[in-house]
C-alpha positions as CSV (number, residue, x, y, z in Angstrom):
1,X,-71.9,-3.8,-40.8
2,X,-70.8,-2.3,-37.8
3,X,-70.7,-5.4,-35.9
4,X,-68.2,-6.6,-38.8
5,X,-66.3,-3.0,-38.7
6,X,-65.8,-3.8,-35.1
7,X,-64.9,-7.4,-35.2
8,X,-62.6,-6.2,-38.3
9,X,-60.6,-3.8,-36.1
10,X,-60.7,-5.5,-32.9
11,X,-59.0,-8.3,-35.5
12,X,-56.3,-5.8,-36.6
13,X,-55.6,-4.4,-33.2
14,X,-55.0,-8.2,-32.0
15,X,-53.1,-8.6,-34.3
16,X,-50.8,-5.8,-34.1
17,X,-50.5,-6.7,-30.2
18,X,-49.4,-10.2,-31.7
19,X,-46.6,-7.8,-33.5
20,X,-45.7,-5.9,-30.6
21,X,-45.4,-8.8,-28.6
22,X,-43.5,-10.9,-30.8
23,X,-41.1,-7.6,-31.1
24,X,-40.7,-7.4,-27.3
25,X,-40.0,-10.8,-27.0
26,X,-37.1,-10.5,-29.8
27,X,-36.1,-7.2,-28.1
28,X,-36.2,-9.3,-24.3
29,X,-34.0,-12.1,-26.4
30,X,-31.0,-9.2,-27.6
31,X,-31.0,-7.6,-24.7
32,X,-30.3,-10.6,-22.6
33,X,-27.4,-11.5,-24.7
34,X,-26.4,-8.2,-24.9
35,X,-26.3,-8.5,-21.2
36,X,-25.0,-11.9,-21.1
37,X,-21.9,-10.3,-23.5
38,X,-21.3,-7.1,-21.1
39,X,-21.3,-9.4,-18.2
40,X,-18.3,-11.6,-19.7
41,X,-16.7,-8.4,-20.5
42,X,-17.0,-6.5,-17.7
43,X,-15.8,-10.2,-15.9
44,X,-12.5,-10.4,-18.0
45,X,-11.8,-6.5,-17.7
46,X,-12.3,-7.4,-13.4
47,X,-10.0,-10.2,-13.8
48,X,-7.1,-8.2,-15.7
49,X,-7.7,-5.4,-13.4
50,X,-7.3,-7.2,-10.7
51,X,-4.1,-8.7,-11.7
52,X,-3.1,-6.0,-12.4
53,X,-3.9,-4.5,-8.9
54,X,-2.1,-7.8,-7.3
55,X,1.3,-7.1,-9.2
56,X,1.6,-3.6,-7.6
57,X,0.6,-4.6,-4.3
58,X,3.5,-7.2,-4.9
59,X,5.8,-4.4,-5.8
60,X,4.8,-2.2,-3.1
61,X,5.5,-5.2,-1.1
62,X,8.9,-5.5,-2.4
63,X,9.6,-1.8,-2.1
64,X,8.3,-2.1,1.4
65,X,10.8,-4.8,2.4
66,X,13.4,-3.3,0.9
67,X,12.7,0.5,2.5
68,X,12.5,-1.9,6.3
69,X,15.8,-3.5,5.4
70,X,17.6,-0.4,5.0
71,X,15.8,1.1,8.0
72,X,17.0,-1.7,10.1
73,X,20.5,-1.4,8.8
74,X,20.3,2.3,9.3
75,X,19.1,1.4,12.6
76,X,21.8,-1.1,13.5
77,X,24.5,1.8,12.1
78,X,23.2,3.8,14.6
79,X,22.9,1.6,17.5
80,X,26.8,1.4,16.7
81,X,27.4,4.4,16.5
82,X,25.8,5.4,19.6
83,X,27.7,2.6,21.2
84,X,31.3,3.8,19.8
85,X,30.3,7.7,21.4
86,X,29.2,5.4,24.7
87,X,32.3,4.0,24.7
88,X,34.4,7.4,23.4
89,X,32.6,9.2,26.5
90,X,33.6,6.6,29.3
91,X,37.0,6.8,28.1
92,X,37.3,10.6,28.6
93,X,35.4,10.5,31.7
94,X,38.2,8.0,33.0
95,X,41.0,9.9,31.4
96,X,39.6,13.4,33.2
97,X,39.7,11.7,36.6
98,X,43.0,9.6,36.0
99,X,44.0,13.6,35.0
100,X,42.5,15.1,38.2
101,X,43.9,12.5,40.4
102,X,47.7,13.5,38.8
103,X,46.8,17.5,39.1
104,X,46.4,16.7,42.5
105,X,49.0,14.6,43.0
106,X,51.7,17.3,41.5
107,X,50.1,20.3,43.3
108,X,50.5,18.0,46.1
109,X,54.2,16.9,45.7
110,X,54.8,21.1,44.7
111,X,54.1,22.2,48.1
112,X,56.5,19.5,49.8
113,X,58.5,21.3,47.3
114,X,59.9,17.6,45.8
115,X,60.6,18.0,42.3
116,X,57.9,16.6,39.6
117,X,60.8,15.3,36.9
């Protein structure tokens, strides 16, 4: 009887392996589609993200552009500018001799005592 009590149990635990196993293999099956499912999920939340990511690089882009633009206009204002002062400076430095040279010219013509109109 106790080769048959054996056998019996030996029986039942085979059998419950047969269980377990037929479990993990369901278990194996769900979790591979659960996978499968968070894979395409995780794929179309990348792609939107992404998009999303390429439109503000597009609008830093723009606002890039647009911030040089002005810079280079500012710049060119400036360049100008600088030019005008350039120019503004020259002229006063030739007035101030043109004025020296006269100075001289009526101190000179004072001491010959000739009148300066």
């Amino acid at each position: 009887m106790s080769d048959d009590l054996t056998v019996h149990l030996l029986t039942e635990i085979r059998d419950e392996i047969r269980g377990t196993n037929q479990r993990l293999d369901q278990t194996r099956v769900e979790l591979r589609a659960e996978l499968g499912e968070l894979r395409t999920e995780l794929r179309t939340e990348l792609r939107t993200e992404i998009g999303s990511v390429r439109e503000e690089i597009g609008e830093v882009r723009s606002h890039l552009v647009e911030a040089e633009i002005r810079l280079a206009t500012r710049f060119v204002e400036l360049t100008a500018a600088n030019r005008d002062v350039h120019k503004l400076f020259e002229d006063r430095f030739e007035l101030r001799d043109r004025v020296e040279r006269v100075e001289r010219d009526v101190a000179e013509l004072k001491k010959r005592g000739e009148p300066t109109s």
